[in-house]
GUVOKOL-529993 format. One record per residue (C-alpha): residue in one letter; residue number from 1; z, x, y. Coordinates in steps of 0.5 Angstrom, whole numbers, padded with zeros to 4 digits. Example, Ala and Ser with C-alpha at 12.3 -4.5 7.8 and 13.67 -1.06 7.14 Angstrom:
a / 1 / 0016 / 0025 / -0009 .
s / 2 / 0014 / 0027 / -0002 .
//
This chain:
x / 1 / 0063 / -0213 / -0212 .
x / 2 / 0059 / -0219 / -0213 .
x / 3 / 0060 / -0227 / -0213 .
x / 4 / 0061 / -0232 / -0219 .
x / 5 / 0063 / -0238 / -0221 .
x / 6 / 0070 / -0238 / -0226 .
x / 7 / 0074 / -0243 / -0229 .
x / 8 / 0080 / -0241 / -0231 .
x / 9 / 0082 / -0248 / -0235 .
x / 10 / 0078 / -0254 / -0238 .
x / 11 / 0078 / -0260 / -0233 .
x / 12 / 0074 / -0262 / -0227 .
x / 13 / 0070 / -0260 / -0220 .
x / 14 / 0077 / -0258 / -0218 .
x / 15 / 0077 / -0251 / -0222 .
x / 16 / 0071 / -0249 / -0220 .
x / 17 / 0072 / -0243 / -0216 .
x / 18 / 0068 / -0238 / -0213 .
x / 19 / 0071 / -0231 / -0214 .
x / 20 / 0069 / -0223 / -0212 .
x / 21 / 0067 / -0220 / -0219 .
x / 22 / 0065 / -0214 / -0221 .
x / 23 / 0058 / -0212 / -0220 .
x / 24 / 0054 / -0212 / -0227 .
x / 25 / 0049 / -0208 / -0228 .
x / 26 / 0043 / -0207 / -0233 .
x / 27 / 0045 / -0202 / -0240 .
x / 28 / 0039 / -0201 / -0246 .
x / 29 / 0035 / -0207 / -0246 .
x / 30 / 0037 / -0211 / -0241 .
x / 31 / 0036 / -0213 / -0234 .
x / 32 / 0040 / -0215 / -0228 .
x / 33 / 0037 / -0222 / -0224 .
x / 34 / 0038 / -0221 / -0218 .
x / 35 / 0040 / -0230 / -0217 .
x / 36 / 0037 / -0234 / -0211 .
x / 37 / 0037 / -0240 / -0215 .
x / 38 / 0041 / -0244 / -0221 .
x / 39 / 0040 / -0251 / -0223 .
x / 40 / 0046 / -0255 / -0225 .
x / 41 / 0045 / -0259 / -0231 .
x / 42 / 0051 / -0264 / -0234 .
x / 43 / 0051 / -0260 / -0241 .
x / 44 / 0055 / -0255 / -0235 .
x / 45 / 0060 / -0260 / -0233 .
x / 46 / 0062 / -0262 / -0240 .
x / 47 / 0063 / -0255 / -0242 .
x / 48 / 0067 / -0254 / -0237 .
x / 49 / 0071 / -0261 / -0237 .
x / 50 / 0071 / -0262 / -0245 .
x / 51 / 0074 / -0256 / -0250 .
x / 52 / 0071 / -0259 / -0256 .
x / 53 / 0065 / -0259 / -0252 .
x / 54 / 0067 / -0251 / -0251 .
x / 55 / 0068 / -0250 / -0257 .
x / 56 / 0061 / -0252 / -0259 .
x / 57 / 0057 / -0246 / -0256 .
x / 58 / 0063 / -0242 / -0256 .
x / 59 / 0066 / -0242 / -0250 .
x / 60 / 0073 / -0240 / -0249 .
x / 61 / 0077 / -0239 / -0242 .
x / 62 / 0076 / -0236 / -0237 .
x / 63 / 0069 / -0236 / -0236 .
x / 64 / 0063 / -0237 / -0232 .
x / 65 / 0059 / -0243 / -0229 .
x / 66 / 0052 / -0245 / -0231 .
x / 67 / 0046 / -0244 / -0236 .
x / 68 / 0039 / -0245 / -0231 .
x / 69 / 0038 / -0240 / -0226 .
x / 70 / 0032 / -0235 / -0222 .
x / 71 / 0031 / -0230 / -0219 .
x / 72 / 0028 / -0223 / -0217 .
x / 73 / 0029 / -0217 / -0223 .
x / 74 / 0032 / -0211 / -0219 .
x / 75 / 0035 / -0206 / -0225 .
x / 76 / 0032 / -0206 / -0232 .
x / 77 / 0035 / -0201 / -0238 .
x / 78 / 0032 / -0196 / -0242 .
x / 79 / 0027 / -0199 / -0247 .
x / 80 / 0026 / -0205 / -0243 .
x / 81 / 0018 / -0205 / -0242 .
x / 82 / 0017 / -0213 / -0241 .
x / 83 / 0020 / -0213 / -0235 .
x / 84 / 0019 / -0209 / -0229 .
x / 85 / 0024 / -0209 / -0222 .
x / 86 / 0021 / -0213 / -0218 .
x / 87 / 0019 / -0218 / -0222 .
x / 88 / 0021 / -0226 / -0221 .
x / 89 / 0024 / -0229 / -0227 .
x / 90 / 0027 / -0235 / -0229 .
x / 91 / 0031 / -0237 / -0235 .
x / 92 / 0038 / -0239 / -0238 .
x / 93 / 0045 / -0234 / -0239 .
x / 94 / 0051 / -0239 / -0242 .
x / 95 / 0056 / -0240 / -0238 .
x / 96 / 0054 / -0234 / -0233 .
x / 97 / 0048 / -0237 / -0228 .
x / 98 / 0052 / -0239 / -0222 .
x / 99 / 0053 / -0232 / -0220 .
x / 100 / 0049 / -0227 / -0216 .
x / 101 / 0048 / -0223 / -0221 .
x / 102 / 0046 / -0224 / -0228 .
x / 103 / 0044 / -0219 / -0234 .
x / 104 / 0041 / -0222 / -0240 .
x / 105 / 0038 / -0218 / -0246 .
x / 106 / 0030 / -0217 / -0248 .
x / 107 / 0028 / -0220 / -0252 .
x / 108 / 0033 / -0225 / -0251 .
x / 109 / 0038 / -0228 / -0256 .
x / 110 / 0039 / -0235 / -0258 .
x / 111 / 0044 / -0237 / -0251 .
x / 112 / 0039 / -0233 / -0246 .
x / 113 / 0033 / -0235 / -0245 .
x / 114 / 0028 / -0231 / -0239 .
x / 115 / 0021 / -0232 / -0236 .
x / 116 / 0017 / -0230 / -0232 .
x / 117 / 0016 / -0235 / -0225 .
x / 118 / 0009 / -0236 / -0224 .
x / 119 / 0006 / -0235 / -0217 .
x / 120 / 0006 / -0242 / -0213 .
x / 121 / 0012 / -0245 / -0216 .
x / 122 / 0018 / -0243 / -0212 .
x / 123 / 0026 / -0241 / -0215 .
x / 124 / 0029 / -0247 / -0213 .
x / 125 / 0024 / -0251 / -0219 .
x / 126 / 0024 / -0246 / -0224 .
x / 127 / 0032 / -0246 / -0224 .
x / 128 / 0030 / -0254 / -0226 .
x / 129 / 0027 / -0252 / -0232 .
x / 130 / 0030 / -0248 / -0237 .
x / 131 / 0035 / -0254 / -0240 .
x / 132 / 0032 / -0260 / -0238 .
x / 133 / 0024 / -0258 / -0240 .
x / 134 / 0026 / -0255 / -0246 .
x / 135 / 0030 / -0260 / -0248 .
x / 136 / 0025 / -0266 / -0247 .
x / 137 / 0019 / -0262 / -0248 .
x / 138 / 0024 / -0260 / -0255 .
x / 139 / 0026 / -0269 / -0256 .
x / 140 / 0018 / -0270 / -0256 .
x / 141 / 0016 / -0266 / -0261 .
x / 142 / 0021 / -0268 / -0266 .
x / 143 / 0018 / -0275 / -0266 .
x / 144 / 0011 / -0272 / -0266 .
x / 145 / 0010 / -0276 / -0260 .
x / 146 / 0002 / -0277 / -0259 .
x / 147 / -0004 / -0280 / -0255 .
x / 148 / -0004 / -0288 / -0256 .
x / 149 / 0005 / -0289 / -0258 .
x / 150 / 0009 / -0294 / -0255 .
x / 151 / 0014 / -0289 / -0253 .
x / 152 / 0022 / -0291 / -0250 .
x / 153 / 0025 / -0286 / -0246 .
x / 154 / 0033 / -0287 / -0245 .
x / 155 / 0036 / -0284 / -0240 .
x / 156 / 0029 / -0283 / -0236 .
x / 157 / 0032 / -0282 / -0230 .
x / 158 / 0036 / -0275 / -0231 .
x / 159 / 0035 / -0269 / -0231 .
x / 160 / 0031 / -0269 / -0237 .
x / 161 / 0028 / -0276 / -0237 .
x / 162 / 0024 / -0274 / -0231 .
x / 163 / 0021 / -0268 / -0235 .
x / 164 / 0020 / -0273 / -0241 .
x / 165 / 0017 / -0278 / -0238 .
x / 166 / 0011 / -0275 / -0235 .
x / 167 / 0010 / -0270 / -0241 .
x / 168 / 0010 / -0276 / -0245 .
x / 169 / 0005 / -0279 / -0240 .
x / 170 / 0001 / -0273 / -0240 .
x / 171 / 0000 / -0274 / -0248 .
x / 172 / -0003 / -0281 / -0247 .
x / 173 / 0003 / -0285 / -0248 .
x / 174 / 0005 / -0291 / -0246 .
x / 175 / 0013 / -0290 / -0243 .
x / 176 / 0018 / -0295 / -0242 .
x / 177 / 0024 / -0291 / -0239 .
x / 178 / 0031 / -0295 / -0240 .
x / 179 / 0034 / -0294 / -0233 .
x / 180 / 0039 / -0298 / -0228 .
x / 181 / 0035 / -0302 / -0223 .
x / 182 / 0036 / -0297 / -0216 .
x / 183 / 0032 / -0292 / -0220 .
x / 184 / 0026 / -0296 / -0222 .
x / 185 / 0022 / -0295 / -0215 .
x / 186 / 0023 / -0287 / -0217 .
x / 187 / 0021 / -0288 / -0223 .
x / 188 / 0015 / -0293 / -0223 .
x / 189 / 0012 / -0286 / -0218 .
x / 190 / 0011 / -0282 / -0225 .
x / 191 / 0008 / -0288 / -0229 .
x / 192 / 0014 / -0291 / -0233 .
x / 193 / 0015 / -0298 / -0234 .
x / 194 / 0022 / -0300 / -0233 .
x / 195 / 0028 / -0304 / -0237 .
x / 196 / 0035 / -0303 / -0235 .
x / 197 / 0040 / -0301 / -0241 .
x / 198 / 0046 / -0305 / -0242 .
x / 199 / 0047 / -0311 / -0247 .
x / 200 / 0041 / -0314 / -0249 .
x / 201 / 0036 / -0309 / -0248 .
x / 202 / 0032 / -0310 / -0255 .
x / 203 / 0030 / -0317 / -0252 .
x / 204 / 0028 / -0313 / -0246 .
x / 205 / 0024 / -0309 / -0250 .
x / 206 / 0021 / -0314 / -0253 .
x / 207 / 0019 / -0317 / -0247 .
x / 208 / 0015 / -0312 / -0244 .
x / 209 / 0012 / -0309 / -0251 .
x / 210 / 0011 / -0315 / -0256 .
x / 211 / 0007 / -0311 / -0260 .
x / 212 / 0012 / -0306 / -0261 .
x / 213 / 0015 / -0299 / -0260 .
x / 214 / 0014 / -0292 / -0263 .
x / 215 / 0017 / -0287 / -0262 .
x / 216 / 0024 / -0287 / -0259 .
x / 217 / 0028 / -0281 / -0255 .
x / 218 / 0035 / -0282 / -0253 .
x / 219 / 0037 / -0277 / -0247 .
x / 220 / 0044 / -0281 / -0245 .
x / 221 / 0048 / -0283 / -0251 .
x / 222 / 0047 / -0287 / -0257 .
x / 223 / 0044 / -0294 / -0255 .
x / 224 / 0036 / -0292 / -0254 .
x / 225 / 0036 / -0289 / -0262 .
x / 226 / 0040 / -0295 / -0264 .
x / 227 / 0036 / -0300 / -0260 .
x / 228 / 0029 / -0297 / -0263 .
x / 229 / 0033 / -0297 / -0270 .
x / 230 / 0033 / -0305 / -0269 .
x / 231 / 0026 / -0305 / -0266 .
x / 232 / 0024 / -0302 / -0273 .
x / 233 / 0021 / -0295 / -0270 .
x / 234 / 0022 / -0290 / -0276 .
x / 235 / 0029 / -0286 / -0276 .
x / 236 / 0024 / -0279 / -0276 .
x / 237 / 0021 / -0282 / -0270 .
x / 238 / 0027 / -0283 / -0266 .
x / 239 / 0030 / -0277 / -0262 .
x / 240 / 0037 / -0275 / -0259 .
x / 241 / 0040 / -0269 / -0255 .
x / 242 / 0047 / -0272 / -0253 .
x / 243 / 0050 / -0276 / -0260 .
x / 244 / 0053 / -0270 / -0263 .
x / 245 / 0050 / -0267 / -0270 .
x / 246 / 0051 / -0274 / -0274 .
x / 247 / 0046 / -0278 / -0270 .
x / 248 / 0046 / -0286 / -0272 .
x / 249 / 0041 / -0287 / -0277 .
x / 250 / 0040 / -0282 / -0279 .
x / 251 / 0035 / -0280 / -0273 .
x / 252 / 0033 / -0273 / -0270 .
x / 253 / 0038 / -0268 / -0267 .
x / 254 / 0035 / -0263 / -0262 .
x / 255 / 0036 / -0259 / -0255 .
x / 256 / 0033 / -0255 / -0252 .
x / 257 / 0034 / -0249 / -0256 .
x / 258 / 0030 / -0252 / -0261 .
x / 259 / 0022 / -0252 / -0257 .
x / 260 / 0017 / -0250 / -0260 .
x / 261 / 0014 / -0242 / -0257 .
x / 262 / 0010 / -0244 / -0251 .
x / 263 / 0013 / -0250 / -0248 .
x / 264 / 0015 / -0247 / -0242 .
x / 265 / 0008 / -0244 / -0240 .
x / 266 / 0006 / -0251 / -0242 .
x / 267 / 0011 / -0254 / -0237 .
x / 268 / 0009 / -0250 / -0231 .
x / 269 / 0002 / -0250 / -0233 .
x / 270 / 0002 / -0258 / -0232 .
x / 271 / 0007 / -0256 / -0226 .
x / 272 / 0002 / -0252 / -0222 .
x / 273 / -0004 / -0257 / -0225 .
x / 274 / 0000 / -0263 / -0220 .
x / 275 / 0001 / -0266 / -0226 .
x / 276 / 0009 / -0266 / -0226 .
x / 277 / 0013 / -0267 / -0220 .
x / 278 / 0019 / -0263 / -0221 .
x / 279 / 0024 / -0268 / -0216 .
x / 280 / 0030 / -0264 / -0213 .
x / 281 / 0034 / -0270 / -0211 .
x / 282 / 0039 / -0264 / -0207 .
x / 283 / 0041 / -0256 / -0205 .
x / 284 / 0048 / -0254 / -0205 .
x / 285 / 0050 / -0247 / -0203 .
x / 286 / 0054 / -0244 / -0207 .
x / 287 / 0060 / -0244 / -0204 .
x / 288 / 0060 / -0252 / -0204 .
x / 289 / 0059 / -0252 / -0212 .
x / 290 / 0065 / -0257 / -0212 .
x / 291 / 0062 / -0262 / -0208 .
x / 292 / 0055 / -0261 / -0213 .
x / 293 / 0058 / -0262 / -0220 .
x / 294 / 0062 / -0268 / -0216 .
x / 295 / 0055 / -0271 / -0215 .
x / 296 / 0052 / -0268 / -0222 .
x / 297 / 0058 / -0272 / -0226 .
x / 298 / 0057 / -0278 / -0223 .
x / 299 / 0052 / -0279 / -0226 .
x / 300 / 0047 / -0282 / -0220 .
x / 301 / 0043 / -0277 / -0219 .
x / 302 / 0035 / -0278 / -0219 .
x / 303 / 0033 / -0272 / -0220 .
x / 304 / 0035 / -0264 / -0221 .
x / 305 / 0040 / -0261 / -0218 .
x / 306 / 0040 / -0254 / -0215 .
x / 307 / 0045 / -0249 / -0212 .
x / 308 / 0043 / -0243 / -0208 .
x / 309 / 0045 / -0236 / -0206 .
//
């Protein structure tokens, strides 16, 4: 037997349980991750809150728990030539990571992603970085982000902000990140200029950038694309990942699925280069996953979550 988060019915940190299940293994083409490490993302949350929301990455009850994890290949299947055991990975399996063990196919399918881990980055950081670096590296790349923009970052201090804010800087443009004022310490340390969100934020924008913004990327909501939209910045240059698949304007939807090939390597490159800091704001042993989606869904949390086992 091994162990795994399961929820049996929608709703809140509450129906997370941790149970014994049967141990998993690895069949042709696939491998089995022994987990160290998953990180919580709030895409996880609201699938196990939200049916709708369920409903959208084809998830019904009962299930497992969570996208991110690392970890160490300890079987791999007959003709599995990509992975040996082992080998430290990391990667995405939806709703299946919080768990000791999981099985993903290789090549992996459209809802498993698998990685190798490079030396000098530990499990703990690379379960941050399937869904919140792919899906900034993905929101940037849909606005053709490049040297000399004036780019807005709405939402800069979550999960995913903190990635976008410096892969933005890393491409030569200036980032002004929306955020609530207790956070603009953390974020001013990774090069971000700061306006707070809320009513008003145009004129603030305004104020800090009077020659204008560029491009625009809204990781929380609607009000950074519809904002930029006001500001002038040209729908094809504004991003969303969170307003559903009819955007305001006429803006670009993406997610994490949507990163170009290469941007993982990219992003642990910038990684062991000291050009990115992946801020882990806490750890929590799987048995408190309770406690840790309380603190994910509150929405306060500057940085990346992580549960270990």
């Amino acid at each position: 037997m091994s162990r795994a988060v399961i929820y049996e019915t929608f709703g809140g940190p509450e129906v997370l349980e941790l149970r014994e299940v049967p141990e998993p293994h690895a069949g042709p083409g696939e491998v089995r991750v022994r987990v160290t490490a998953a990180g919580l993302n709030p895409m996880d949350w609201g699938i196990a809150s939200r049916p709708e929301a369920a409903a959208q990455f084809g998830i019904t009850v009962p299930s497992g728990f969570g996208y991110d994890f690392a970890g160490v290949v300890d079987e791999v299947g007959d003709s599995v030539t990509d992975f040996a055991v082992g080998e430290r990975v990391y990667g995405g399996a939806l709703g299946r990571a919080v768990a000791d063990f999981v099985v993903v196919k290789t090549p992996t399918v459209a809802s498993e992603a698998l990685w190798p881990t490079p030396e000098g980055i530990s499990d703990e950081v690379a379960a941050t970085l399937p869904v919140a670096g792919m899906t900034a590296a993905a929101a940037l790349a849909a606005i053709d982000l490049r040297a000399g923009d004036t780019v807005l970052v709405g939402g800069a201090a979550g999960g995913v902000g903190v990635f976008a804010v410096q892969l933005a800087k890393l491409a030569d443009a200036r980032v002004i990140g929306t955020a609530s004022e207790s956070t603009f310490d953390f974020l001013r340390q990774l090069g971000t200029e700061l306006v707070t969100y809320g009513p008003g934020l145009a004129d603030r924008v305004r104020t800090l950038a009077p020659e204008g913004v560029t491009a625009a990327t809204d990781l929380f909501g609607t009000e950074t694309a519809e904002t930029a939209l006001a500001l002038g910045v040209p729908p094809e240059r504004i991003s969303t990942i969170a307003a559903g698949p009819n955007p305001p304007g006429g803006v670009r939807a993406t997610g994490g699925f949507d990163a170009v090939p290469g941007a993982a390597q990219r992003i642990t490159d910038a990684i062991l280069a000291g050009e990115i800091t992946v801020p882990i704001a806490a750890t929590f042993p799987i048995e408190k996953i309770r406690d840790a989606v309380t603190q994910q869904a509150g929405r306060h949390v500057h940085g990346k979550l992580v549960i270990t086992l």
